[in-house]
C-alpha positions as CSV (number, residue, x, y, z in Angstrom):
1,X,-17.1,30.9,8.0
2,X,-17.7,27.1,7.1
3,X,-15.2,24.8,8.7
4,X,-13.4,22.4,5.7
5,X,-13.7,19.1,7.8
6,X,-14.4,16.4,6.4
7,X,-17.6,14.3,6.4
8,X,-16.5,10.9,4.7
9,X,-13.5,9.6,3.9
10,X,-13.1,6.6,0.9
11,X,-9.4,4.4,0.2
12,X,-8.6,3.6,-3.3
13,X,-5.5,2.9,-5.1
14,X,-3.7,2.3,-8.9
15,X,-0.9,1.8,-10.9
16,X,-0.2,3.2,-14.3
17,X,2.8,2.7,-16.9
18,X,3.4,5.0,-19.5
19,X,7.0,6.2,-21.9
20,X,6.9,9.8,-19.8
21,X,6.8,9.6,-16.3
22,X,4.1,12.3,-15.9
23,X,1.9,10.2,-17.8
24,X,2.3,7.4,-15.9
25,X,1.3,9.0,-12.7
26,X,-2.0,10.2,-14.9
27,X,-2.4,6.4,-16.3
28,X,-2.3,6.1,-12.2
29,X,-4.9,8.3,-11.4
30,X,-7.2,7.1,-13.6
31,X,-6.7,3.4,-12.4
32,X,-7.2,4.9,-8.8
33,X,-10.7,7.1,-10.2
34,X,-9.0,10.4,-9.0
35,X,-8.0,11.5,-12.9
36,X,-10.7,14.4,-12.9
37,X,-10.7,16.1,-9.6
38,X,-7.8,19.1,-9.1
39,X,-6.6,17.6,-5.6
40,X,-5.1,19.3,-2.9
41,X,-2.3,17.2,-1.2
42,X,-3.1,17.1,2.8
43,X,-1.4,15.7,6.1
44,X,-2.6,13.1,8.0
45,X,-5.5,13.2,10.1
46,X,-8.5,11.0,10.3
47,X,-11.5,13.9,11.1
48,X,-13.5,13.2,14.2
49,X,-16.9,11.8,13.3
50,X,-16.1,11.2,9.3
51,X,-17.2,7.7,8.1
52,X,-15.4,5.6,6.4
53,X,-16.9,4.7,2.8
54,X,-16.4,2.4,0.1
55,X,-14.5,3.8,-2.9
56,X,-17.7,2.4,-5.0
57,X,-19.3,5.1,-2.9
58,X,-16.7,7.6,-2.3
59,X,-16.5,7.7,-6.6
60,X,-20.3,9.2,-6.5
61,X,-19.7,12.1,-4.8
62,X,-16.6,13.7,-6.8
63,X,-17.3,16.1,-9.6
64,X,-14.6,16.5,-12.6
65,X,-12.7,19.7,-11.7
66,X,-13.5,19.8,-8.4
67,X,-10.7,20.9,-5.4
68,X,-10.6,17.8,-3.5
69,X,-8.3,16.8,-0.7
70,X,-6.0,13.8,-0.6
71,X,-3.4,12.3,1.1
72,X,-1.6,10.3,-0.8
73,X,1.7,7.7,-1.3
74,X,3.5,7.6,-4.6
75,X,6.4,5.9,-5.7
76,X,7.6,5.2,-9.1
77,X,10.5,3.9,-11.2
78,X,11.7,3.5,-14.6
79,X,13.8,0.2,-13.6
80,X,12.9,-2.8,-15.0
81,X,12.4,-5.7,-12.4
82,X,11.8,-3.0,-9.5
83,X,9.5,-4.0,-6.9
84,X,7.8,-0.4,-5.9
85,X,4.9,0.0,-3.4
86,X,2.8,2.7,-1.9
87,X,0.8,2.6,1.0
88,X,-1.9,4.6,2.9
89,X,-2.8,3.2,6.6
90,X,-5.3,4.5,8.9
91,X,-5.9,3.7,12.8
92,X,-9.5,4.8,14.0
93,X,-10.6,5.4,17.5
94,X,-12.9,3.8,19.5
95,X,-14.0,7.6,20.2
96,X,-15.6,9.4,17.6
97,X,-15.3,12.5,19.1
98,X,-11.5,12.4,18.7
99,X,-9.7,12.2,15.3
100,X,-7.7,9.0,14.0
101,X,-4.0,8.9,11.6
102,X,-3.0,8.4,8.2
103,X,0.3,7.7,7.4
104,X,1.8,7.4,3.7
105,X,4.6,5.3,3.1
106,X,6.4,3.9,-0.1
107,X,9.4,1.5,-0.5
108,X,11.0,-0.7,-2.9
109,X,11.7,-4.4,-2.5
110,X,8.7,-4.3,-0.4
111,X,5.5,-6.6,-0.8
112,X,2.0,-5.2,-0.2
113,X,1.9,-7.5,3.1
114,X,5.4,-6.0,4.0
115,X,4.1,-2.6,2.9
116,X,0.9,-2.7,4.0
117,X,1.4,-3.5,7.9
118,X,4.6,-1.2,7.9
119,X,1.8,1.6,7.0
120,X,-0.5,0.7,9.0
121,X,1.7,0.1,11.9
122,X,3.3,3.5,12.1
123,X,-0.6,5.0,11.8
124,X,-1.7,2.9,15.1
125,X,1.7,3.9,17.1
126,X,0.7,7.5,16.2
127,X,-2.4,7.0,17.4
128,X,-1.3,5.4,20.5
129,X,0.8,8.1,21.8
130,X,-1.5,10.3,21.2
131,X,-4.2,8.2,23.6
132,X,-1.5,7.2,25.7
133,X,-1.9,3.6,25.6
134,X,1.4,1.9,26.2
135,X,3.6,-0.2,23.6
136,X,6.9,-1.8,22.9
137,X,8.2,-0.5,19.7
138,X,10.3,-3.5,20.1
139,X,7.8,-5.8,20.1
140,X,6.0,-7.6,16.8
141,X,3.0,-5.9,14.8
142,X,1.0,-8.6,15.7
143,X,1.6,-8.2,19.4
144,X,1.3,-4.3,19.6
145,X,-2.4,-4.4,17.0
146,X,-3.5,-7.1,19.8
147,X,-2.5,-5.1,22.5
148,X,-4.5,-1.9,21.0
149,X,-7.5,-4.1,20.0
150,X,-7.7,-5.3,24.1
151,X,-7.0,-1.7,25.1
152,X,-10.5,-0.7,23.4
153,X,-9.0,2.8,22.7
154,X,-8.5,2.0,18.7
155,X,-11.4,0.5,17.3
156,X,-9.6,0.0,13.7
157,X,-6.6,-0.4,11.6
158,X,-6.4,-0.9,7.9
159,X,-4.4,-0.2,5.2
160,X,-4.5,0.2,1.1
161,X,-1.2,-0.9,-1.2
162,X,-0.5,-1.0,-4.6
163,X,3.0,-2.7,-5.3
164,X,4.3,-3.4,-9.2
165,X,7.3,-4.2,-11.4
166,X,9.3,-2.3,-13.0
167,X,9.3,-3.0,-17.0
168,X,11.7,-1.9,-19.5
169,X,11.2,1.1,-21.7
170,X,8.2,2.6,-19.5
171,X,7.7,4.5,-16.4
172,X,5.3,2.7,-13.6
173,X,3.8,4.7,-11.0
174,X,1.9,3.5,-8.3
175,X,-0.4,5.3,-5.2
176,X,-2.2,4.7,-2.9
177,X,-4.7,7.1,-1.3
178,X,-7.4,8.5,1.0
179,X,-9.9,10.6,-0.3
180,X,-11.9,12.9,1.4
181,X,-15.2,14.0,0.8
182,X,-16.8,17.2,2.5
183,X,-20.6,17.4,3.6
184,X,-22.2,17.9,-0.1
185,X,-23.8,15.9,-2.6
186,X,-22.9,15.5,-6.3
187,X,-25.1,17.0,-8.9
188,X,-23.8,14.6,-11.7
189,X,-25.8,13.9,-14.4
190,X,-29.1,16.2,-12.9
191,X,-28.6,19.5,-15.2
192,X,-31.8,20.6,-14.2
193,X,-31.1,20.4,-11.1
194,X,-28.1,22.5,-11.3
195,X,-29.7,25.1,-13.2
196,X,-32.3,25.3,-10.4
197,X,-30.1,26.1,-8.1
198,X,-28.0,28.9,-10.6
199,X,-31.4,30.5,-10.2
200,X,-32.1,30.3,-6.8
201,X,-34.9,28.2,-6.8
C-alpha cells in the first residue's frame, strides 16, 4: 500500500466578500487558487523531506476535482469595520529526515505583522520542544527565532496572512493555507496523454 506523504508543499492565501457567507468563503477560495480541488482538511505537520514550492508552482500540479490536502486558517465576519486575520506558519528543520509544524491561527483586531509572527511563533515553539532546544516562553519573538536560528536545529520560519475589513451588507472571509501536493504530475491540458494512459500504453 502507497504511503499518502507528501512530496511538496506550496503557501497561498485570499479573501473573498460576498451577501451569503458560504459564498464568501468560495469568493475566498478562488482568490487563494484552491476553488476547484475537493480538499481534505489536515493537522499540522510539515512531511520529512517535502520541499517547499512557490504557489506559482504549487497551482501547476492541482487538477479540478481532485482530493487534495490542506491545512488551513479561516476566519470571517459580517461586521462592518472588523479587522479579521488568518494565518498559517511553518518552522522547518535543519534535518530533513525529521518533519517540521504548521500551525493555523486566526484573530480579530489583529494585523498581519501581529498575526503573522503569533503563527509563526507558536509553529517554532512546537518545533522546539519537540528537538529539545531550550526557550523562554517569556521572552520576545525576536529573541526566541534568534536563539533557534544560532541553535542550527530549525533551519526556517515563515508565515502566510491575509487580514481585511469588515464592510457593511457583505460577508468577508479570509484564509490562509498550506497546500500539499503528493509525488504526481498534472495531466492538464495533455488529453492525449491521458487517454494513453486509460489504455495502458
Amino acid at each position: 500500500m502507497n504511503k499518502l506523504v507528501p512530496t511538496k508543499l506550496f503557501l497561498t492565501k485570499g479573501v473573498g466578500r460576498h451577501k451569503e457567507k458560504l459564498a464568501s468563503f468560495e469568493m475566498a477560495l478562488r482568490d487563494a487558487g484552491v476553488q476547484a480541488v475537493n480538499y481534505v482538511q489536515v493537522s499540522s505537520i510539515f512531511p520529512p523531506g517535502c520541499k517547499l514550492i512557490s504557489r506559482e508552482h504549487g497551482l501547476k500540479y492541482i487538477n479540478p476535482g481532485e482530493i487534495t490536502f490542506i491545512v488551513m486558517a479561516k476566519n470571517q465576519t459580517d461586521e462592518p469595520h472588523r479587522l479579521i486575520s488568518a494565518s498559517l506558519g511553518m518552522a522547518i528543520p535543519a534535518d530533513e529526515k525529521s518533519y517540521g509544524y504548521l500551525s493555523e491561527h486566526h484573530a480579530c483586531g489583529q494585523t498581519d505583522e501581529e498575526c503573522g509572527e503569533y503563527a509563526e511563533d507558536i509553529a517554532a515553539q512546537m518545533l522546539a520542544t519537540t528537538l529539545g532546544v531550550p526557550f523562554d516562553e517569556a521572552s520576545s519573538w525576536d529573541e526566541r527565532q534568534e536563539l533557534w536560528k544560532l541553535s542550527n536545529e530549525i533551519v526556517r520560519t515563515k508565515h502566510t496572512t491575509q487580514s481585511a475589513i469588515g464592510q457593511r451588507g457583505l460577508w468577508t472571509t479570509v484564509i490562509a493555507a498550506a497546500v500539499l501536493i503528493l509525488d504526481h504530475e498534472t495531466n492538464i491540458g495533455k488529453p492525449e496523454e491521458n487517454n494513453r494512459q486509460e489504455n495502458g500504453k
